[in-house]
DRENPA-3360 file (N, C-alpha, C; in nm, 2 decimals, always signed):
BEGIN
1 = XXXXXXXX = +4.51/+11.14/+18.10/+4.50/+11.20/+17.97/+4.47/+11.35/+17.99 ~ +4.52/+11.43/+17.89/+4.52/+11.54/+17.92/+4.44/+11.62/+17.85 ~ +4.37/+11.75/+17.88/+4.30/+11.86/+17.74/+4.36/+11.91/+17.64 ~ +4.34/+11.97/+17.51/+4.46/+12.02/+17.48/+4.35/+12.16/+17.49 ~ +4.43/+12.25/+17.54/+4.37/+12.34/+17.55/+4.33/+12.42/+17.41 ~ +4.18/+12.51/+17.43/+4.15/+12.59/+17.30/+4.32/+12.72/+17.29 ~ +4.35/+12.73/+17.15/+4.45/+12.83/+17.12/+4.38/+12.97/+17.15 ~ +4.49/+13.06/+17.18/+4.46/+13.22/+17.24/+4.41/+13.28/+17.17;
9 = XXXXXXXX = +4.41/+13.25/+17.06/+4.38/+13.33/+16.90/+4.34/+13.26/+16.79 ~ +4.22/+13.28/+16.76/+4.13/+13.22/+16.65/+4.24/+13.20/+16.55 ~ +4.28/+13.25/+16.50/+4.40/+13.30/+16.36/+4.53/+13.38/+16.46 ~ +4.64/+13.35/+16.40/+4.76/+13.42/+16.41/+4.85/+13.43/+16.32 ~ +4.85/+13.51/+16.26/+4.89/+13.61/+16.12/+5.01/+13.62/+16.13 ~ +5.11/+13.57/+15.99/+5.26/+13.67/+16.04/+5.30/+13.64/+15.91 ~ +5.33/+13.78/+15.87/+5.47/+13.86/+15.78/+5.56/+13.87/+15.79 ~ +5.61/+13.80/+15.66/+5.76/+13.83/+15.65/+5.82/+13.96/+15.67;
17 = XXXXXXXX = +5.88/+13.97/+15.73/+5.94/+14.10/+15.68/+6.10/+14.11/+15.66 ~ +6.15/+14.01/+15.61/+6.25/+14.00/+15.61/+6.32/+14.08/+15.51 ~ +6.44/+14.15/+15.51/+6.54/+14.20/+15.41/+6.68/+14.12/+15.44 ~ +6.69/+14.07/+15.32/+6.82/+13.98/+15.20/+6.90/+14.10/+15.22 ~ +7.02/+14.08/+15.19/+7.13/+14.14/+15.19/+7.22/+14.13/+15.07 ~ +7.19/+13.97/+15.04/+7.28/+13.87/+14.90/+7.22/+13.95/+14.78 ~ +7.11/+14.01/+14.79/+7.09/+14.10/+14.66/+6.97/+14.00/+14.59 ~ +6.88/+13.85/+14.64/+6.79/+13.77/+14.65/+6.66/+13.90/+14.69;
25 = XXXXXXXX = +6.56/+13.87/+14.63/+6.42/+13.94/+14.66/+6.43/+13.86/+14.80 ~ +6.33/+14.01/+14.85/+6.30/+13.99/+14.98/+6.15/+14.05/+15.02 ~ +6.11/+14.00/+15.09/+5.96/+14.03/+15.15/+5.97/+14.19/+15.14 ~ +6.08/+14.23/+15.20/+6.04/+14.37/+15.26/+6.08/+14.47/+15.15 ~ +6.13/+14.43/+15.03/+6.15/+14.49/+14.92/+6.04/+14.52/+14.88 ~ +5.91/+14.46/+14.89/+5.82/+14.45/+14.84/+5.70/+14.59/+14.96 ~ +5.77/+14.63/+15.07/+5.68/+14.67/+15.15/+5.58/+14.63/+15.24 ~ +5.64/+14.52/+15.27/+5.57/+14.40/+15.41/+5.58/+14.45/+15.55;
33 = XXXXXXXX = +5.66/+14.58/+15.59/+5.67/+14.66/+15.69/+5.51/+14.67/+15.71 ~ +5.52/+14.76/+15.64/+5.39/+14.87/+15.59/+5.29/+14.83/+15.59 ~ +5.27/+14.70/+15.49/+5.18/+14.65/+15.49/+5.10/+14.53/+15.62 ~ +5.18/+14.50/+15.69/+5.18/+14.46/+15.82/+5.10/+14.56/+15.93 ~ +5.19/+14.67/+15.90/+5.10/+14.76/+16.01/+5.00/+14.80/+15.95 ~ +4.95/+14.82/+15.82/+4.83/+14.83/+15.77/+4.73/+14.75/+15.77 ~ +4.75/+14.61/+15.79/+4.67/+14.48/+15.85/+4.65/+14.47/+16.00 ~ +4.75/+14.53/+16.04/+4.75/+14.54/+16.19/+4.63/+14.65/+16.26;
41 = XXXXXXXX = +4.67/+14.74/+16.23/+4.54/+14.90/+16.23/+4.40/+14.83/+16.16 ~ +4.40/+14.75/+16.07/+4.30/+14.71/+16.02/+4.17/+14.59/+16.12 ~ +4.26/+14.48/+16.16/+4.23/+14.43/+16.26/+4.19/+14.48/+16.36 ~ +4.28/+14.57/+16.41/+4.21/+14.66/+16.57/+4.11/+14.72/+16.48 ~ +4.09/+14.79/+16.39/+3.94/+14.84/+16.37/+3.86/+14.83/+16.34 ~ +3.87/+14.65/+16.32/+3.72/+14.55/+16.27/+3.68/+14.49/+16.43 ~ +3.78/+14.51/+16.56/+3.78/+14.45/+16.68/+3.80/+14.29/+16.69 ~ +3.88/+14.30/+16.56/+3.95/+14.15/+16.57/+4.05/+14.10/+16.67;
49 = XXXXXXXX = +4.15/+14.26/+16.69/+4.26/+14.24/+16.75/+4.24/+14.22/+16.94 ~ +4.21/+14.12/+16.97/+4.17/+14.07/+17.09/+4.16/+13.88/+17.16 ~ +4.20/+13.85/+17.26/+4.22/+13.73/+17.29/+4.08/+13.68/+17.25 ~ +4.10/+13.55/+17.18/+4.05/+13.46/+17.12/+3.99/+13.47/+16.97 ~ +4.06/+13.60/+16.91/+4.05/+13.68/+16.79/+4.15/+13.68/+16.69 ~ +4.24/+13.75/+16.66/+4.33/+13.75/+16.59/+4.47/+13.84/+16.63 ~ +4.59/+13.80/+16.63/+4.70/+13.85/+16.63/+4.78/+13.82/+16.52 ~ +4.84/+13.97/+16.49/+4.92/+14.01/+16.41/+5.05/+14.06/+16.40;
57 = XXXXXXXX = +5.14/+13.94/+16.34/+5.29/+13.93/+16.39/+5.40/+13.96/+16.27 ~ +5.51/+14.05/+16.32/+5.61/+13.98/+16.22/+5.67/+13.88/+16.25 ~ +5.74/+13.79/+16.15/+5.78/+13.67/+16.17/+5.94/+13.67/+16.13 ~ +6.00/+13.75/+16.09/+6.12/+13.81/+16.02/+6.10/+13.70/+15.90 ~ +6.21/+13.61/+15.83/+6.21/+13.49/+15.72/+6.16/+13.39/+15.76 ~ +6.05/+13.39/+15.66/+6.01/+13.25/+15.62/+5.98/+13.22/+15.54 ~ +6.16/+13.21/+15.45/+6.19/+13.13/+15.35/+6.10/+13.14/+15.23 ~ +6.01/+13.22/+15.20/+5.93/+13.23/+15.06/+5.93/+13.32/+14.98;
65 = XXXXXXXX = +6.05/+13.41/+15.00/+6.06/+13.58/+14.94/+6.02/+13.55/+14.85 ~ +6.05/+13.45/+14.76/+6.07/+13.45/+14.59/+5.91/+13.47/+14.52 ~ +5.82/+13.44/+14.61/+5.70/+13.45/+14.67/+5.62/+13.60/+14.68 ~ +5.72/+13.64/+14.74/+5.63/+13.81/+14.83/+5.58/+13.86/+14.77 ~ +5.51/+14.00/+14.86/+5.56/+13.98/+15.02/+5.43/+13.85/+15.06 ~ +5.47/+13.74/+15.17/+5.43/+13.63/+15.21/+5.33/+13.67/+15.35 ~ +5.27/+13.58/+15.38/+5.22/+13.56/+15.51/+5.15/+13.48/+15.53 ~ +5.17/+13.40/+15.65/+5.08/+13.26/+15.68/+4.99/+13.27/+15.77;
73 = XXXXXXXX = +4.91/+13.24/+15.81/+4.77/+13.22/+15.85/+4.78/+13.10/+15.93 ~ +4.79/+13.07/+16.06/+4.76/+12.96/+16.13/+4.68/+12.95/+16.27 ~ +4.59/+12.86/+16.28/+4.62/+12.72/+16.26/+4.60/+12.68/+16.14 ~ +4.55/+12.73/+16.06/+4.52/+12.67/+15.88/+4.67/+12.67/+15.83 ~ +4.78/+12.68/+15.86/+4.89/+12.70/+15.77/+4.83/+12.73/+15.63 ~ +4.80/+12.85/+15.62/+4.75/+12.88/+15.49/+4.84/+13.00/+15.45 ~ +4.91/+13.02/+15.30/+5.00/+13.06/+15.26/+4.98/+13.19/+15.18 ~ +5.01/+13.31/+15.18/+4.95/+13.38/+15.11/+5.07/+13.50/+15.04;
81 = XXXXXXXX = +5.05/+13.55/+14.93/+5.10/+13.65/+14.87/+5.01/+13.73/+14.85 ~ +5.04/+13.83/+14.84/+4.96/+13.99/+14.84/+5.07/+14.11/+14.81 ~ +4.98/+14.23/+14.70/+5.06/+14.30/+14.66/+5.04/+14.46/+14.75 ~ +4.91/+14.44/+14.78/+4.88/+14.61/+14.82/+4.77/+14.61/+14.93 ~ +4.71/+14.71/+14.98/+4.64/+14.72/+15.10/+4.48/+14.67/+15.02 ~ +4.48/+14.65/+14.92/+4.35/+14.58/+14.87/+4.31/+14.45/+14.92 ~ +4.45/+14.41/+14.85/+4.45/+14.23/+14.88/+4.43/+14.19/+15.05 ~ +4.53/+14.26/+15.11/+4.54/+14.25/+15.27/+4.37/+14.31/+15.35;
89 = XXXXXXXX = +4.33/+14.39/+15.23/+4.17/+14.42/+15.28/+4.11/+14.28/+15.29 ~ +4.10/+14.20/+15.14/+4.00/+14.09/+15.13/+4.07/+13.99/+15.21 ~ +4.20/+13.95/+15.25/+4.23/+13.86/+15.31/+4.14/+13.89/+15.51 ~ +4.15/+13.98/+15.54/+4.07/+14.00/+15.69/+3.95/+14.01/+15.60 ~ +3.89/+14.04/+15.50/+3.73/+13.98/+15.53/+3.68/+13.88/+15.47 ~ +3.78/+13.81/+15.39/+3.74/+13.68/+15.38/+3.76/+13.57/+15.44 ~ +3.93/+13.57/+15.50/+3.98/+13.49/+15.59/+3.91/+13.51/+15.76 ~ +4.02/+13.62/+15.76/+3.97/+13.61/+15.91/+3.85/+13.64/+15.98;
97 = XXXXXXXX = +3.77/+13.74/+15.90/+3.63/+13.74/+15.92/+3.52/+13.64/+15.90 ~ +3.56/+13.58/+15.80/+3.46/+13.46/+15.73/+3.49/+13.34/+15.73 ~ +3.63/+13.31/+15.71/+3.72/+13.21/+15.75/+3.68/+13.10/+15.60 ~ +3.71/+13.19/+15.51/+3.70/+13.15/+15.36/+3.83/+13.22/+15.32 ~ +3.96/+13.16/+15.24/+4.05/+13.15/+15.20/+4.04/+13.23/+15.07 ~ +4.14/+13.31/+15.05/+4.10/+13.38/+14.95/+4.16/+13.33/+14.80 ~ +4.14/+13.21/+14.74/+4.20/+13.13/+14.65/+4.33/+13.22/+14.55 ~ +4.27/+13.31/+14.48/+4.32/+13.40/+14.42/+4.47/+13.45/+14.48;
105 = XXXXXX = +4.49/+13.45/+14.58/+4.62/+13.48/+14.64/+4.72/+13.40/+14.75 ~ +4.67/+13.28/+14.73/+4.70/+13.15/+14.76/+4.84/+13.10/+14.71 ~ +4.96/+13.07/+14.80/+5.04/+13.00/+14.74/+5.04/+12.86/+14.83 ~ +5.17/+12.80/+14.72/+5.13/+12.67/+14.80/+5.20/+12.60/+14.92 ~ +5.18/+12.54/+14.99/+5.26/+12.54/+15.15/+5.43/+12.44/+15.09 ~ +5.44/+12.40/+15.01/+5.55/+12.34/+14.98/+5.70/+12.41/+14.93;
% end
């Protein structure tokens, strides 16, 4: 029988950042670039961004534009929409700092 080893990263974060072509909303219509690296800078300056801490990824599509801009949170597969660098504030200090879900910006995993 084997271990399963502990994961490298408490949380591992990832944004869409996809841009549609078909003329369909897209994550990145929304400024998910941006907002990505503004979660990202944010993390390195709480000293999240570190093994056994949190990494922050793009993900290109995942499938939830209609949604955006999206980002999932796992191991929790937890689902989230967010408009501005506010929201993406309370999501690192509620989620990833506190590891309380920020209901209010919650969509659903289906």
């Amino acid at each position: 029988m084997s271990e399963v080893a502990a994961p490298f990263y408490k949380y591992h974060v990832f944004f869409c950042t996809n841009q549609r072509t078909d003329g369909r909303q897209s994550c990145e219509d929304c400024g998910a670039s941006a907002l990505r690296m503004y979660a990202k800078d944010k993390a390195k300056a709480a000293g999240l961004a570190i093994p056994g801490g949190v990494r922050i990824n793009t993900a290109g599509c995942l499938n939830r534009c209609e949604h955006g801009p999206v980002m999932v949170i796992y191991p929790d597969a937890t689902w989230y929409t967010y408009i501005d660098e506010e929201d993406v504030d309370e999501i690192i200090a509620e989620h990833l700092l506190n590891g309380r879900p920020v209901e209010r910006l919650l969509i659903d995993k289906s």
